[in-house]
N, C-alpha and C positions, 0 to 999 in steps of 0.2 A: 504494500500500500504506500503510494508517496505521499512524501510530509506533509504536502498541500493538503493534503485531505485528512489528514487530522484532527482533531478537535482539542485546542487547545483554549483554558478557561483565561478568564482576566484574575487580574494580581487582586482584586476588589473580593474577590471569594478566598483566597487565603492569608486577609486580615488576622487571622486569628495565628499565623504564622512568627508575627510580631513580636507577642507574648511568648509563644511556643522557644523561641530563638532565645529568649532572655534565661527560660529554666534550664532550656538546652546547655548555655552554658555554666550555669548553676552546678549541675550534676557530672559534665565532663569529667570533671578532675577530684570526682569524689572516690572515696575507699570505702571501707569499712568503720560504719558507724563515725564518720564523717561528719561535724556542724559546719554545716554552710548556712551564715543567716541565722532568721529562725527555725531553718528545717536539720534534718537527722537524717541522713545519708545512710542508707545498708544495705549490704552487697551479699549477696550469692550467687548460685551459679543456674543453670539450666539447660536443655539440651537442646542446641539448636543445627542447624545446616551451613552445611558452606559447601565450594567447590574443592574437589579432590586434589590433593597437592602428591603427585606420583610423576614417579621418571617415566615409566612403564602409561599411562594414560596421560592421554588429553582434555578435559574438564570436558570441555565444548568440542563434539565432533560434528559434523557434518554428512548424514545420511544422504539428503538427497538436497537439489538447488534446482536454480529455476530455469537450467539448460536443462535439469532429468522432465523435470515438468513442462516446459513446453517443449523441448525435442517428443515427448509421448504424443504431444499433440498433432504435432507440426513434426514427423519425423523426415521430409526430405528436405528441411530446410538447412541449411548449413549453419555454424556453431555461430560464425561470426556474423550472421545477421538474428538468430538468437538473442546475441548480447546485446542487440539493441532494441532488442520488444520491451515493452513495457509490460511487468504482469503485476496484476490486482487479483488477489487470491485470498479464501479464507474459507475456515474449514466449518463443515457441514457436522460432523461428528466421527462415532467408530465403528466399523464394522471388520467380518470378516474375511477380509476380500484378498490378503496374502496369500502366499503360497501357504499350501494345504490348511487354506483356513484362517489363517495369522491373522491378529488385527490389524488394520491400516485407519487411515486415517482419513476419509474421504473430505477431498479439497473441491472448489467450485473457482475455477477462474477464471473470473468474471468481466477481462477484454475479449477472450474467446470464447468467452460463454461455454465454457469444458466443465466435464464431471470427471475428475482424475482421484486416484486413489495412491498414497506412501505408505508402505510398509513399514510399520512399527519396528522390525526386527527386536521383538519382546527378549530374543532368546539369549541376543548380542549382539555379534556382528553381521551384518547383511550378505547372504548369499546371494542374491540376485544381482547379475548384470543389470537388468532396466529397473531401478529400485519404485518408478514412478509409472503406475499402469492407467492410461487412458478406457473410460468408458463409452464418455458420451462426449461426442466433439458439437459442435453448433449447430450444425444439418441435422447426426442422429438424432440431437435432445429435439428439435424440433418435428422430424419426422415421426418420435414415437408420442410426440404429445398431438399429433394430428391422429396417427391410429387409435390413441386413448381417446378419439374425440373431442379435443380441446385444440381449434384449429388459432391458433396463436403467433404470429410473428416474434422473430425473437427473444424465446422464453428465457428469463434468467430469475435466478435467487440473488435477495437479498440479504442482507445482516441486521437490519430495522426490528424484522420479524426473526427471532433465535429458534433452531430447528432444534426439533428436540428427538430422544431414542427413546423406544417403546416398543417393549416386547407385547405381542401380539400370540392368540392363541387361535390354531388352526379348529380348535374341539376338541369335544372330550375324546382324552386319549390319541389325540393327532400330533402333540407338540404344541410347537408354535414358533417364531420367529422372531428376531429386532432388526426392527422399521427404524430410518429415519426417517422423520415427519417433518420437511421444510415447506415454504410458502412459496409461491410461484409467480413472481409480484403482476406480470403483462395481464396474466388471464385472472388472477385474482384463485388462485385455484391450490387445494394441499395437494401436494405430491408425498406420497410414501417412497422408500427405494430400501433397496434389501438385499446381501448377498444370497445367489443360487446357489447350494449346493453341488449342486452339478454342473455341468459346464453349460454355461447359457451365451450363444453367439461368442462363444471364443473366438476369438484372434491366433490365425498360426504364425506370422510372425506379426509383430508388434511395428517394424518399420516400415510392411506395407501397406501405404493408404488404399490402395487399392481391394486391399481383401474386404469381402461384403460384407463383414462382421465391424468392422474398423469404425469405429467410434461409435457403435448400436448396441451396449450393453457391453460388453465382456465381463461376464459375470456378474454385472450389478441389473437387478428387475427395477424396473420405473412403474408405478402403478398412479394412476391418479384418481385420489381419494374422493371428493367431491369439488367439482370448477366453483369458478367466480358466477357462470352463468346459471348452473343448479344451485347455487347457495341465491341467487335473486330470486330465482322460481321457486325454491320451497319456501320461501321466508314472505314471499308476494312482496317484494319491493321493486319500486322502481327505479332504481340502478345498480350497478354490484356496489356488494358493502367491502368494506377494506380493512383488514384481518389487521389487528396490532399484537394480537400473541394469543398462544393454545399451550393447553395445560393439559397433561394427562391423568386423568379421574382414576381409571384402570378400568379393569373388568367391571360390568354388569353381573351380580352372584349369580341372575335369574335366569340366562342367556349366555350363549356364545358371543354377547356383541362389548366387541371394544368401548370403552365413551372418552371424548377429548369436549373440553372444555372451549368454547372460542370467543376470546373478548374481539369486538371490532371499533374504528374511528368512530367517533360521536359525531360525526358531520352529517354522517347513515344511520348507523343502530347504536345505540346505547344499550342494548339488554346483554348479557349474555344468555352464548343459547350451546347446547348441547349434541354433538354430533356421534351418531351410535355406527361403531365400524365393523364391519364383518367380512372374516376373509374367504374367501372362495376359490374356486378353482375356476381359470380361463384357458381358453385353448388359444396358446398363442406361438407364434414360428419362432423356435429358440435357434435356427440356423439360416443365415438370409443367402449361405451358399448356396449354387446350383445343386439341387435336389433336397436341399435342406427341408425340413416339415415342422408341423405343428404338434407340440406335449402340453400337456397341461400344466399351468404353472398358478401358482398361489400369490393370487393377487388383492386386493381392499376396495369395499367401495363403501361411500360413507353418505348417511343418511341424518338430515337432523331431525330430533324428535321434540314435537310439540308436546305440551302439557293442557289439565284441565280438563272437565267434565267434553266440551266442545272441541278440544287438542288444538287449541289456538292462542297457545300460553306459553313463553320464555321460560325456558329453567331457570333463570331468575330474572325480575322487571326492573325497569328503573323507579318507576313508584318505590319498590322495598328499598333501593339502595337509600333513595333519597330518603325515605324516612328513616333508615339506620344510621346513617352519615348527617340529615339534619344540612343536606346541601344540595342545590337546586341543581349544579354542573358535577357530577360525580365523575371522575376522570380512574380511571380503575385498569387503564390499557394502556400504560406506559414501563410498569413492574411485573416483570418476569414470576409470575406465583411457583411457590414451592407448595409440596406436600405435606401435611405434617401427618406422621407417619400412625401415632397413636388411633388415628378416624379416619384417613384417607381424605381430610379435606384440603383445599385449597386457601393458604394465606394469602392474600391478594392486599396491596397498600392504595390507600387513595388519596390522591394527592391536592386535592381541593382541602381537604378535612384533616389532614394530614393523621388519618388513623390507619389503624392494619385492619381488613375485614376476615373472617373465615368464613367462606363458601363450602357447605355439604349438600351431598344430596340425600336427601330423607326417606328412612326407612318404614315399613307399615308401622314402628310405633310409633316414630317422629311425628306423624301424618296426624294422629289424634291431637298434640298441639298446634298444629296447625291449619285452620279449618280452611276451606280453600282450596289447600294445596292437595299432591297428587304422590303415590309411592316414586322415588325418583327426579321429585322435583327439586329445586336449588331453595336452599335456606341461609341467609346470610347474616352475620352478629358481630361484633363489634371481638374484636379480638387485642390488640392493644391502643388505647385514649389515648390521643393528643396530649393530656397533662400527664400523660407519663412517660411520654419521649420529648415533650419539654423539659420535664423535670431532671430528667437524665443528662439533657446536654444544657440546661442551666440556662435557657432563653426559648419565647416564644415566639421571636423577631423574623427567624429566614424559616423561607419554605424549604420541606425535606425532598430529597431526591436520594432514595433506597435504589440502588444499582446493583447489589449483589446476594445473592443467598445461598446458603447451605444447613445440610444439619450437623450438630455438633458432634463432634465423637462420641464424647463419653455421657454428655448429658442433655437431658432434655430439653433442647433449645432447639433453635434457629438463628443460625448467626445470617445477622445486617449489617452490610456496608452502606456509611450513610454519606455522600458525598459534599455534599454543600458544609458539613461540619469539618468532615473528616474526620469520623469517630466509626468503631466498628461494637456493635451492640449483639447482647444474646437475648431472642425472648423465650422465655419459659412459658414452654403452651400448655405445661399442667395447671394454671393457674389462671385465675379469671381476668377479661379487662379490670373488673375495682381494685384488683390487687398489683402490687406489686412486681411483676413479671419482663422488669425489662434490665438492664445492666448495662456498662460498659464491658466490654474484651479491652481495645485499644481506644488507648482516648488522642485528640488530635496532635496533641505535644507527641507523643509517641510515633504518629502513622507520619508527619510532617514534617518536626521539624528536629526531632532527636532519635534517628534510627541508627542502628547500632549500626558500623562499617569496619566489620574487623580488617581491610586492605585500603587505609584512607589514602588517599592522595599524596604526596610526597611534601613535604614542606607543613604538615600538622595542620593544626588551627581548625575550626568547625565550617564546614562548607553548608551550606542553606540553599538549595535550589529551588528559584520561586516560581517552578512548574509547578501548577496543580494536579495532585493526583489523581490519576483514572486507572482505578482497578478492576482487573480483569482476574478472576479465579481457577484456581487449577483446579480439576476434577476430582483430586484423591488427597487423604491426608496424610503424613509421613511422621511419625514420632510425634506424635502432641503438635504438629506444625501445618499448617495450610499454604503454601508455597503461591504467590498473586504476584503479575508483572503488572507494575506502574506505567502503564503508557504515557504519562505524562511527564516521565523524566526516564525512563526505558530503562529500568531495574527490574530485575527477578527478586524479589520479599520471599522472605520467610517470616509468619504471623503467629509467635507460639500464644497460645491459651491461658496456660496457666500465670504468666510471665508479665502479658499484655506489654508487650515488647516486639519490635520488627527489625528484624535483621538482615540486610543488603547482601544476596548472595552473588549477586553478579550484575556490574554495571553496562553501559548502553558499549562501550572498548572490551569488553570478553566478549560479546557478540560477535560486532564488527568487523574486528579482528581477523575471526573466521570463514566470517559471509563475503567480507569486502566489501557491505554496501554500507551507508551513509548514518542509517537508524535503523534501531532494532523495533520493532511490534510485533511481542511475542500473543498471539490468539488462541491459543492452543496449549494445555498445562496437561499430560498425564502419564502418571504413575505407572514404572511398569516393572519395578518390584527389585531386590536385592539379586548387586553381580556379583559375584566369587573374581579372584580370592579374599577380596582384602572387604568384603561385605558392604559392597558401595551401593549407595541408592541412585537408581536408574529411572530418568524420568525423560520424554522428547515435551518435544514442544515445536510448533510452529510459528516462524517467523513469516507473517505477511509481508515484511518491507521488504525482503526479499526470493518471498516465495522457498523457504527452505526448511527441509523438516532438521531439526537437532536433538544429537545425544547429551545430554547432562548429565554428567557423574557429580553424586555428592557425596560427601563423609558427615559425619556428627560431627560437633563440638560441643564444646561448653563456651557458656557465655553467660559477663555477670549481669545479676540482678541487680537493677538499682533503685530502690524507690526513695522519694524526696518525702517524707511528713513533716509539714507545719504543725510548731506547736506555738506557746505564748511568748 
């Protein structure tokens, strides 16, 4: 992705850095039980990440770059007009689409409009000669969203709308599969995609475009879930509505049918509505060779279901929101919802009202409190109050903007990243809105403007970079740690827990370095488990700025704790 396109905040949002600067250096040069001022300085230790310091490895290696990626696309063009394409890429999720199975990492890039896939090489080091395998080049994505019946001029995904995985059940005792679920911005339309099992429109070799297979699947199924134009038709609107983000509900107990959640722009609809997905079998030509034929293949079509005595009822209305929120514009499709795992429901934040809501769907007993409603329909409550994420960052003044979620390892939270503060918050969904239930993890002096740099800069002193941070989370956690690249100053973080402490594993020069290109924007964070000998933790990541997948080796450390208490 080039720098242009970036998103970079004004210095007016990390005011609060000021302050942050002044304790920063407060605490630098404390020890052990330490009076600085009126505070108490005390140190321990904790276990944190950093990169591998070995003769024998390279921290940052380089699996694949953006000559493996668009040579897959583009294989008879020559290297040296390669290096002058521009690519914009970013990745879609994981599947398994390596060799015999392996996970990769399905990439979409987005000046060619290609569906390409990198090989994780989970195991180590990469066996394959073409580490980057082409599925879907411009023509095929195109072509197969015309035989899926959604005849669309250059279809592409977007990054506005986050695709999400969802394993999927073919039936009882069938199995079932993982879907990625992206948004198809032209046609307004879900596409699911999935690796085949078995070989689906292979490719025999990979640098002939000419083979009829050559960018029409190789191994990956495109199915499309329901368009822009049946989501107008079921909904009886008068022009397509424009998806802002889908949540996965999971199973229906009652049925073989999937349910995804779909909030949309309020320009169109403001309800949310309920989409029931069922997979099936199509007879479709898995070889576009001469003589190739048709197998039946497992594909999605997705259906939205109305509610109500008359089935002409939203899984949930804007009426209920606005009376639970008590705000006439409820904005609810801007926050990516998480699960909370205890109910299957859906935490949803709203950013008018500045609350967390929880979305369920209602079971036959739920149903007896609420009269009205239907088995299945959406029920929404107030899950954390405004005065209690006030209360927490200590003003009622800026509007919040919640960018990131996960759940906690060990305890029953939800961790939020809360931007406009720069604070990272746990909420305890055992626990009611009137109560209690929200926290700091990291507070902004911590995430901003005093992170620990065990490889400072040469010449000491405290560095303050007055990039705004924009965190982007890894997938998995590693020792008590949550590992987040700051795009806004293009560091790799490590965020421990217990600590509420961040420490700089790698700045925007260990990328670089290896890529050659100008900035780092790492989109892409996951885990992919301890390498022998020396018991390293192994994680890729993908760099959009220059379209490359990378190896990261880390080790443990220790690292001290330092906290500052004011007393009289």
């Amino acid at each position: 992705m080039d720098s242009s396109g970036r998103f970079v905040r004004t210095l007016g949002r990390v005011q609060v850095a000021v302050l942050a600067l002044f304790v920063a250096v407060l605490t630098l040069g404390s020890g052990c039980d330490t009076k600085v001022g009126n505070g108490i300085v005390s140190t321990s230790t904790f276990e944190s990440l950093g990169l591998v310091e070995s003769l024998d490895q390279e921290p940052i290696q380089v699996l694949s770059d953006k000559i493996d990626l668009l040579k897959s696309i583009l294989p008879s063009e020559v290297v040296a007009t390669l290096n002058k394409q521009q690519s914009e890429s970013f990745p879609l999720g994981t599947l398994g689409l390596g060799a015999g199975g392996r996970s990769s990492v399905l990439v979409f890039e987005a000046n060619l409009r290609a569906i390409c896939s990198a090989d994780l090489c989970e195991t180590g080091e990469c066996a394959q000669a073409n580490p980057v395998k082409l599925h879907y080049n411009d023509v095929g994505f195109e072509e197969e969203m015309d035989d899926l019946n959604v005849g669309v001029n250059f279809p592409t995904f977007g990054q506005v709308v986050p695709s999400i995985q969802v394993d999927i059940s073919r039936g009882n005792g069938l199995g079932g599969d993982r879907w990625i679920i992206a948004y198809e911005i032209n046609s307004r339309s879900l596409v699911g995609l999935r690796a085949r099992d078995v070989g689906y429109r292979n490719v025999q070799n990979s640098l002939d475009p000419d083979d009829p297979n050559f960018g029409r699947g190789n191994g990956l199924v495109m199915s499309v879930i329901i368009s822009g134009a049946e989501m107008q038709s079921q909904l009886g609107l008068g022009t397509q509505p424009r998806i802002t983000r889908i949540f996965d509900l999971g199973p229906d107990a009652s049925s073989n049918k999937h349910r995804l959640l779909v909030f949309f722009a309020r320009e169109v609809l403001r309800e949310v509505h309920l989409i029931e997905i069922e997979a099936g079998v199509t007879s479709v030509r898995t070889d576009l060779s001469p003589g190739g034929g048709n197998e039946p293949v497992w594909t999605l079509n997705g259906q939205f279901r109305l509610f109500g005595t008359a089935e002409d009822q939203p899984f949930l209305s804007l009426a209920e929101l606005e009376q639970i929120t008590q705000e006439v514009d409820v904005n609810i499709g801007d926050f990516q919802p998480i699960r909370i795992n205890t109910d299957g429901s859906a935490l949803v934040f709203d950013s008018e009202s500045s609350q967390f809501l929880k979305i369920q769907s209602l079971s036959a007993l739920d149903v007896l409190e609420h009269p009205g409603k239907v088995v299945g329909q959406g029920h929404a409550e107030i899950a954390v109050e405004r005065s209690t994420i006030d209360g927490e960052v200590g003003s009622s003044s800026t509007e919040r903007d919640f960018t990131e979620s996960w759940g906690h390892p060990v305890q029953n939270e939800i961790v939020l990243v809360e931007e406009n503060t720069n604070t990272i918050f746990a909420y305890d969904f055992t626990l009611a809105s009137d109560e209690d239930n929200m926290r700091q993890i990291v507070n902004s002096i911590s995430l901003v403007s005093n992170r620990r740099d065990p490889n400072p800069v040469a010449g000491g002193g405290v560095l303050i970079n007055n990039e705004e941070p924009i965190l982007l989370k890894g997938e998995e956690d590693i020792l008590n740690n949550r590992l987040m690249f700051d795009r806004g100053r293009d560091e790799l973080i490590a965020v421990n827990y217990d600590a509420g402490t961040v420490v700089i594993i790698a700045k925007r020069a260990s990328f670089t370095d290896v890529t050659g290109g100008d900035l780092a924007d790492i989109t892409y964070i996951k885990y992919t488990g301890v390498e022998q000998p020396d018991e390293m933790q192994s994680i890729r990541v993908w760099d959009s700025s220059t379209s490359s997948l990378l190896k990261v080796l880390l080790q443990t450390r220790r690292e001290p704790t330092i906290t500052t208490l004011f007393g009289n």
